[in-house]
C-alpha positions as CSV (number, residue, x, y, z in Angstrom):
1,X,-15.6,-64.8,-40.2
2,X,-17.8,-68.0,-40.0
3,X,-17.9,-67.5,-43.7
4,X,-14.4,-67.4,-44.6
5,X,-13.1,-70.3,-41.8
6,X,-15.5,-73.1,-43.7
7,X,-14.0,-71.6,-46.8
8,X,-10.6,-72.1,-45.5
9,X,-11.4,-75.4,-44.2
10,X,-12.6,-77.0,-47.2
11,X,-9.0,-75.5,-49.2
12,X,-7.0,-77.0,-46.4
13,X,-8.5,-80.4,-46.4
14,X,-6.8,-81.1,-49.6
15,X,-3.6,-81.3,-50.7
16,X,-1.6,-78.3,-50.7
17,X,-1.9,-76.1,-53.7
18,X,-0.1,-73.5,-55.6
19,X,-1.4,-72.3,-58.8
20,X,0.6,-68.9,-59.3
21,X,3.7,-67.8,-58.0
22,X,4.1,-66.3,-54.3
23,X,6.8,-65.9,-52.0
24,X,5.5,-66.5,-48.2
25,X,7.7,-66.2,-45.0
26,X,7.1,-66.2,-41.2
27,X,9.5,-64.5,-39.4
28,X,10.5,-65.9,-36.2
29,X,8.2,-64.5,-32.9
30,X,10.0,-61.9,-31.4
31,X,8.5,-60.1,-27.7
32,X,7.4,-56.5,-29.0
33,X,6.8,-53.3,-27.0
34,X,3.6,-54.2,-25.7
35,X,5.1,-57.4,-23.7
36,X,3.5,-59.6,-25.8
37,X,5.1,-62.2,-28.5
38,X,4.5,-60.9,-32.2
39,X,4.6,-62.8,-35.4
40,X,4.6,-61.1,-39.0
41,X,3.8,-62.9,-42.2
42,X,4.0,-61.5,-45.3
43,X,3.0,-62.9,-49.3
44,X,4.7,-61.4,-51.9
45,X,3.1,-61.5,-55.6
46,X,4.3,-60.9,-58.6
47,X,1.0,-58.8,-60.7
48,X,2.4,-59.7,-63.8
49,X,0.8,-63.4,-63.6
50,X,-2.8,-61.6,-63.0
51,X,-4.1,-60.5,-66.6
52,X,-7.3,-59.2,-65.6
53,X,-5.3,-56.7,-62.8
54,X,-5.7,-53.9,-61.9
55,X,-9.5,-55.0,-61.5
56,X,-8.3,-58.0,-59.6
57,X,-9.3,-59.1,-56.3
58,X,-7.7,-61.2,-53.6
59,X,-8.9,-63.6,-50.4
60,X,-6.3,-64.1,-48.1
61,X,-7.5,-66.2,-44.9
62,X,-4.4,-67.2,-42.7
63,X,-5.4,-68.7,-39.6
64,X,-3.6,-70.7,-36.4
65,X,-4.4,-74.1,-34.9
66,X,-2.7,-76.3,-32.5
67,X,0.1,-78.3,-33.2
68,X,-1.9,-80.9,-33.9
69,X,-3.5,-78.9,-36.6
70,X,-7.2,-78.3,-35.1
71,X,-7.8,-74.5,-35.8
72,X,-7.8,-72.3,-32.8
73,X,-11.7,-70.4,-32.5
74,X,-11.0,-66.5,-32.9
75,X,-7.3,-66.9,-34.1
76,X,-8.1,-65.8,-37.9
77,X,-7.8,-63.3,-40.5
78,X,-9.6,-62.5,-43.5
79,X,-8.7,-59.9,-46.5
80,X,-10.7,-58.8,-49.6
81,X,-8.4,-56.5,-51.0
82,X,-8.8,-55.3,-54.4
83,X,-5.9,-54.0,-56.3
84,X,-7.4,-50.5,-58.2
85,X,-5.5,-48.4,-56.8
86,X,-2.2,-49.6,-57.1
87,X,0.2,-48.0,-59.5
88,X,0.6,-49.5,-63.0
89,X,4.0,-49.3,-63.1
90,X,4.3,-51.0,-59.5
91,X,4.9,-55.0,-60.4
92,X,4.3,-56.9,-56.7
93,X,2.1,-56.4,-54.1
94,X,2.6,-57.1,-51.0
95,X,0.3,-58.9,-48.5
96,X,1.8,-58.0,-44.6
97,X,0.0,-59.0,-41.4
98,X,0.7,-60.0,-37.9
99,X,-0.3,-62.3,-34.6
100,X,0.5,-62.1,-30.9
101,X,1.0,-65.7,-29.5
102,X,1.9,-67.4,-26.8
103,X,4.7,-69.8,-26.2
104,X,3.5,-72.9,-27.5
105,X,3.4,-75.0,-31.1
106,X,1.3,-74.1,-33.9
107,X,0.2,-74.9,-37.0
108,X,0.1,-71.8,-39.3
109,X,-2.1,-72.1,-42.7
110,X,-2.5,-69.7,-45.3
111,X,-4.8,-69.5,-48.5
112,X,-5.0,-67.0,-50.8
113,X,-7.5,-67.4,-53.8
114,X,-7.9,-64.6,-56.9
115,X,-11.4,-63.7,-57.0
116,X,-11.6,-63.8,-60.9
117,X,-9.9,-67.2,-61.7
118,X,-10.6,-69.4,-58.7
119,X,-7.0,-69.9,-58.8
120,X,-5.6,-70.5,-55.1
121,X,-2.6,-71.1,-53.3
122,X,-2.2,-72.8,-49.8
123,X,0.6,-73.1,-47.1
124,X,0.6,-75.0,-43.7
125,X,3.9,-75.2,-41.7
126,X,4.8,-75.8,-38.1
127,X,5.6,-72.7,-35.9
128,X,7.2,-72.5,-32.7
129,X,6.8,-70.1,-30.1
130,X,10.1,-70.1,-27.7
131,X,9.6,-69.1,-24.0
132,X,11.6,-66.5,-22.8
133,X,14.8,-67.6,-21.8
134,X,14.9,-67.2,-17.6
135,X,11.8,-64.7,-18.3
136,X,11.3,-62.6,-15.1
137,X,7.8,-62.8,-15.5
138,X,6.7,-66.5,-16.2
139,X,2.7,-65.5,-15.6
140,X,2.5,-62.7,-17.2
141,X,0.4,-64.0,-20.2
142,X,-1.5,-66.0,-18.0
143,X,-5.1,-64.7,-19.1
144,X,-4.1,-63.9,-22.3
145,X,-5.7,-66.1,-25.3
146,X,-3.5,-68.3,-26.8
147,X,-3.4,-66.4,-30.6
148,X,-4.9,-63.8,-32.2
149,X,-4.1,-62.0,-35.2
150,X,-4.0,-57.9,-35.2
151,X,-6.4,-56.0,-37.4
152,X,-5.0,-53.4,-40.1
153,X,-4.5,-50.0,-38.2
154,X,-3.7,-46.1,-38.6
155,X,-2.4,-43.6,-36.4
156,X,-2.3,-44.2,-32.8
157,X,-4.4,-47.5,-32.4
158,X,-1.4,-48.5,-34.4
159,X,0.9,-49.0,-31.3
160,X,-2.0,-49.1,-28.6
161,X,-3.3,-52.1,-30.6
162,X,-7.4,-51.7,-28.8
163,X,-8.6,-54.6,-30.1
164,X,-6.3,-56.8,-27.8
165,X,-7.9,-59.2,-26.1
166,X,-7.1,-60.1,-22.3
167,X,-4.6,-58.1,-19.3
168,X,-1.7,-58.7,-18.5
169,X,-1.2,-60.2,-15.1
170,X,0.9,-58.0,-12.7
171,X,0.5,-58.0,-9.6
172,X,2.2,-56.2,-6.4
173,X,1.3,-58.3,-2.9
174,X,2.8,-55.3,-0.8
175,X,2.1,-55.1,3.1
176,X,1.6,-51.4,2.8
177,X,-0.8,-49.3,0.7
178,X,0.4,-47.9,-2.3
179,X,-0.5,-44.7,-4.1
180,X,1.3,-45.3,-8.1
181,X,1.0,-42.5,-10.2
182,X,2.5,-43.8,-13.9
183,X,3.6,-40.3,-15.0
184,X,4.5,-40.2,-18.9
185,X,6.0,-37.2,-20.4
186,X,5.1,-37.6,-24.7
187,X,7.2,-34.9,-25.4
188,X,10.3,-35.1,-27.9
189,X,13.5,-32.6,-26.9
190,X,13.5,-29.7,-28.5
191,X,16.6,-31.2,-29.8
192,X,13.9,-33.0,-32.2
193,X,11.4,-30.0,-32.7
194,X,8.9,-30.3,-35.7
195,X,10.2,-33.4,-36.6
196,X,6.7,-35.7,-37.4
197,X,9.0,-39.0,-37.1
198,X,10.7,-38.5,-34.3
199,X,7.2,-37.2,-32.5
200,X,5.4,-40.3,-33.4
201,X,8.2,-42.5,-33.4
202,X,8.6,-41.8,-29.5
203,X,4.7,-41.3,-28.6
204,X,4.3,-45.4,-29.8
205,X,7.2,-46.4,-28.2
206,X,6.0,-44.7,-25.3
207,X,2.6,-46.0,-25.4
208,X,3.1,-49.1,-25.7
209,X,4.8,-49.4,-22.6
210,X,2.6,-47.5,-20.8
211,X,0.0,-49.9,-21.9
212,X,2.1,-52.8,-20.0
213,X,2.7,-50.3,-17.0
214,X,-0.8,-50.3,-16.6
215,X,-1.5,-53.8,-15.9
216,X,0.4,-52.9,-12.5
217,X,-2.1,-54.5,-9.9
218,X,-1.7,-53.5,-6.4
219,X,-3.3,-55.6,-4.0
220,X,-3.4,-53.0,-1.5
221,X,-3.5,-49.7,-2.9
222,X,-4.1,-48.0,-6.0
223,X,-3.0,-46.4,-9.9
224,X,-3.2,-43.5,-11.1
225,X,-2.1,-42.4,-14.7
226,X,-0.8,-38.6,-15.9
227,X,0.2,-37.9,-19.4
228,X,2.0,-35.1,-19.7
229,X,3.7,-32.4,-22.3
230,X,6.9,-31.1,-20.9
231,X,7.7,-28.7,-23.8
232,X,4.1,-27.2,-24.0
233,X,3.7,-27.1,-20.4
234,X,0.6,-29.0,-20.5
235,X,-1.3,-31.9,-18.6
236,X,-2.9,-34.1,-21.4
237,X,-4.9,-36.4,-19.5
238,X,-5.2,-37.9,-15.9
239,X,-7.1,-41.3,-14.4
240,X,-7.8,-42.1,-11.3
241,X,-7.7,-45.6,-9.9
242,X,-7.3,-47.4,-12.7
243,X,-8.9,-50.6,-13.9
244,X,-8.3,-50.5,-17.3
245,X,-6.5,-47.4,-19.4
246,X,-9.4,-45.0,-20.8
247,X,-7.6,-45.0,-24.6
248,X,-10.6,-43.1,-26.6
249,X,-9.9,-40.0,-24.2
250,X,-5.7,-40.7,-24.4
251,X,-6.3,-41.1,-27.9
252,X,-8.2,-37.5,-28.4
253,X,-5.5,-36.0,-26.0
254,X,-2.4,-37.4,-27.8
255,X,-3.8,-36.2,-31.2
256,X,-4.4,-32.9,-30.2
257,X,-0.4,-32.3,-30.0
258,X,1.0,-30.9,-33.6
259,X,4.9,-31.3,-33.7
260,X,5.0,-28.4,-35.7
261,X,3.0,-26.2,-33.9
262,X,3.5,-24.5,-30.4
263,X,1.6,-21.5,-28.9
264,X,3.9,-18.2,-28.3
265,X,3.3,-18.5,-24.7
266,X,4.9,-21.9,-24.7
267,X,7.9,-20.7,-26.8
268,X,8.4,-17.2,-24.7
269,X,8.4,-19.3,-21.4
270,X,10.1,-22.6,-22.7
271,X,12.9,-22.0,-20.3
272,X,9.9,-22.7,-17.6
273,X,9.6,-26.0,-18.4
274,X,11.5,-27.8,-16.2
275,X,9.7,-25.9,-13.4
276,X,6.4,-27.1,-15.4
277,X,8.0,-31.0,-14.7
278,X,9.3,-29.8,-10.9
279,X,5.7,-28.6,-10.1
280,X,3.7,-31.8,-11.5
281,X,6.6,-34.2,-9.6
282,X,5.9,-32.2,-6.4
283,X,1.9,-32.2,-7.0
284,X,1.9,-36.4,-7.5
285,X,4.3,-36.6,-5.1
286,X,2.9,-34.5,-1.5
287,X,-0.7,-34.0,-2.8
288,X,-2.4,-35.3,0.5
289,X,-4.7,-38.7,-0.2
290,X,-7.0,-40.6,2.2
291,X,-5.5,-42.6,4.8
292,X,-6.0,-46.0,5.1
293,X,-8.8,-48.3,7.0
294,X,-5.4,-48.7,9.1
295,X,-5.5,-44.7,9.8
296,X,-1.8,-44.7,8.1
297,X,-0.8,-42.8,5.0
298,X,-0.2,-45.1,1.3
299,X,3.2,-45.2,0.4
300,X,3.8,-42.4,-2.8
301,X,5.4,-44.4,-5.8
302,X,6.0,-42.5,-9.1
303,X,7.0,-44.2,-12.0
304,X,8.1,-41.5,-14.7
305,X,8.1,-43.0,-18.2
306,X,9.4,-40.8,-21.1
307,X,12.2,-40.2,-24.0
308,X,15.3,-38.0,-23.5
309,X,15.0,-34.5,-23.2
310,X,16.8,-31.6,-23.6
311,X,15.9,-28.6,-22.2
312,X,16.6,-24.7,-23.7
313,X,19.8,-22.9,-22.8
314,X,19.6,-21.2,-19.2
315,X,16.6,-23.4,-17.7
316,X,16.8,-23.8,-15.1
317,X,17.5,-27.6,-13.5
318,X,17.5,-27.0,-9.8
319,X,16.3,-30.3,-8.6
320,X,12.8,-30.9,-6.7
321,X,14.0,-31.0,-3.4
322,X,12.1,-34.3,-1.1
323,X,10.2,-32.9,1.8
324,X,11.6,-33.9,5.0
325,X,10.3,-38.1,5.4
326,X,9.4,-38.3,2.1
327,X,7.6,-42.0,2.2
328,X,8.0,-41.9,-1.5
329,X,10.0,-44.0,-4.0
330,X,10.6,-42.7,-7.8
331,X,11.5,-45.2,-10.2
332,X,12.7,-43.6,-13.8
333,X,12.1,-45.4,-17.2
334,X,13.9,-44.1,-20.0
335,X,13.1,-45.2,-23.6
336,X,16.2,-43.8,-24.6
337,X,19.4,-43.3,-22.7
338,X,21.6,-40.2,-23.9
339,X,24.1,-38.6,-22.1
340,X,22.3,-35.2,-23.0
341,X,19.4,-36.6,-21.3
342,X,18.3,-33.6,-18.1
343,X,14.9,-34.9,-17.4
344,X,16.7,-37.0,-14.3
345,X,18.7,-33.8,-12.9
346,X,15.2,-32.5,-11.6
347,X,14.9,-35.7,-9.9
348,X,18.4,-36.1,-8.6
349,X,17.7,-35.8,-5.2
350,X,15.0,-38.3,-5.4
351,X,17.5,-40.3,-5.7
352,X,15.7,-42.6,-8.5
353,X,15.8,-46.1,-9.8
354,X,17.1,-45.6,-13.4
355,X,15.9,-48.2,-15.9
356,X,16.8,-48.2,-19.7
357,X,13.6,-49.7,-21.5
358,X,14.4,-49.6,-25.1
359,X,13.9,-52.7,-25.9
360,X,11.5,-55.1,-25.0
361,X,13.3,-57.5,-23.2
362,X,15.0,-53.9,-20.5
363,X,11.7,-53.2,-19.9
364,X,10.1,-57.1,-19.1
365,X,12.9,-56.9,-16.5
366,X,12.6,-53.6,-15.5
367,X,9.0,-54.2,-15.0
368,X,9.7,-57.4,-13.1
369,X,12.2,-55.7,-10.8
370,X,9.9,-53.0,-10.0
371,X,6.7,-54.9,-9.0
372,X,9.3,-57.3,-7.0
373,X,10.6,-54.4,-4.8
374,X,7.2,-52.7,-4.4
375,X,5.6,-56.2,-3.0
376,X,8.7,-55.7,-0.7
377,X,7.3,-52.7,1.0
């Protein structure tokens, strides 16, 4: 990158420069999934004004600095893209990329060069990063760096985003110990069956919210995580006292379901999974743990994250009954609120907090109620 920032420096010393047409624009930051505040870019060309394409190649460097326009170390980007395999009969291209930022002022430059002609275009303009207005969590970026742009991704790391840099800071000062178990069902209703979007659509949403969840920091006590798959009555992955989220093994677990595919043991006893959910709430919830230096019990907190679900025609929804002084609390997270949801009627008489985390914004102040009333206990 050393390479392309002195590159970038020397365009953006001079005046600014366009030499072929573009169309440019910075959207406004916007808080995304992951609780952190995301701005897109894209450059828009027009291929026409490139006579040596499809054998040309770009440099696009975009990079932030402070408002007083000293760029910011680590808070670049640099593309080579050549353009061979576009379509000839396609007639723009279309450069998109992305940054998570804090609140703050920046200066945002851009260069893109052709790699044949030398010819280059440059843009700087002011950005402006609003706080959240009456944010429930003020600290929450506190150890996060103040930019950095995302790297092109596939698949899953597409909504993980791995190559984040810095925690979020959550923590829960509670007098008591507390056992969390972030349970996450990654199913889709069987009111969505096969469907590829709707599978991968709900795994990212899901995902990157349990990312966030899992900056929970108990003071006294622990995290553990269970991913789940309520309509193939499987346990995808579990972690134990969590420091930081073990992705590469979520990552092999979540690829390993196939929306189109289910085993004929799982169809012939699909009316079983509720019970499957029932059994794996009671198991996080009266599993015996250590005691404490104190010789008294943790707390048992379960935070169930997942989509709507429907279940089949005659399951059965008899809800998981609390053992006599349960010294539990359920809190349930819903990325979608439908009134055809049943997950919750097998925790009725848990008598859970219901929050609706669709967007971004629900679940900041979801997660801010939630650590408040758990450094409460």
């Amino acid at each position: 990158m050393s390479a392309a920032l002195s590159e970038f420096r020397e365009l953006m010393a001079g005046p600014e420069r366009k030499e072929f047409r573009w169309e440019t624009r910075v959207l406004e930051p916007r808080l995304d999934g992951l609780q952190r505040m995301l701005l897109i870019a894209w450059v828009k060309l027009n291929l026409k004004d490139f006579t040596r394409w499809p054998k040309e190649e770009f440099r696009l460097t975009a990079w932030l600095g402070d408002a007083s326009g000293h760029w910011l170390p680590d808070a670049g980007l640099h593309i080579r893209e050549k353009l061979e395999e576009i379509p000839l009969r396609d007639e723009e291209y279309e450069f998109r990329f992305s940054a998570v930022v804090r609140p703050g002022d920046y200066t945002f430059g851009l260069a893109l060069c052709e790699g044949v002609g030398q010819r280059c275009n440059t843009l700087r303009k002011r950005v402006r990063v609003k706080p959240i207005k009456r944010d429930p969590l003020p600290e929450m970026w506190r150890d996060l760096p103040p930019a950095q742009f995302l790297d092109a991704a596939e698949d899953l790391d597409l909504w993980y985003r791995p190559e984040l840099r810095g925690e979020l800071w959550l923590p829960v000062k509670s007098r008591r110990r507390l056992e969390i178990e972030l349970l996450v069902n990654f199913s889709t209703s069987e009111r969505h069956s096969g469907s590829y979007r709707a599978h991968y659509v709900t795994v990212g949403r899901l995902l990157k919210r349990l990312r966030a969840l899992a900056a929970i920091r108990p003071a006294n006590g622990s995290v553990n995580i269970t991913a789940v798959d309520v309509m193939r009555q499987r346990v995808l992955f579990e972690q134990r006292n969590v420091e930081k989220l073990d992705w590469p093994r979520l990552q092999e677990a979540l690829d390993s379901i196939h929306p189109r595919m289910i085993s004929l043991e799982a169809l012939e006893e699909r009316k079983e999974n509720a019970a499957f959910f029932r059994q794996v709430l009671a198991d996080r919830l009266y599993a015996g743990e250590p005691q404490g230096a104190d010789g008294a019990d943790p707390m048992k907190v379960i935070i169930v994250l997942s989509g709507a679900i429907l279940f089949s025609r005659g399951t059965d929804l008899e809800p998981l009954r609390p053992e006599a002084n349960c010294d539990c609390r359920v809190y349930h997270l819903q990325v979608e609120i439908d009134d055809w949801d049943e997950l919750g009627k097998v925790m009725r008489r848990l008598k859970p907090r219901r929050f609706s985390v669709g967007r971004p914004e629900d679940f900041r102040r979801a997660l801010a109620e939630v650590a408040a009333e758990l450094g409460r206990m």
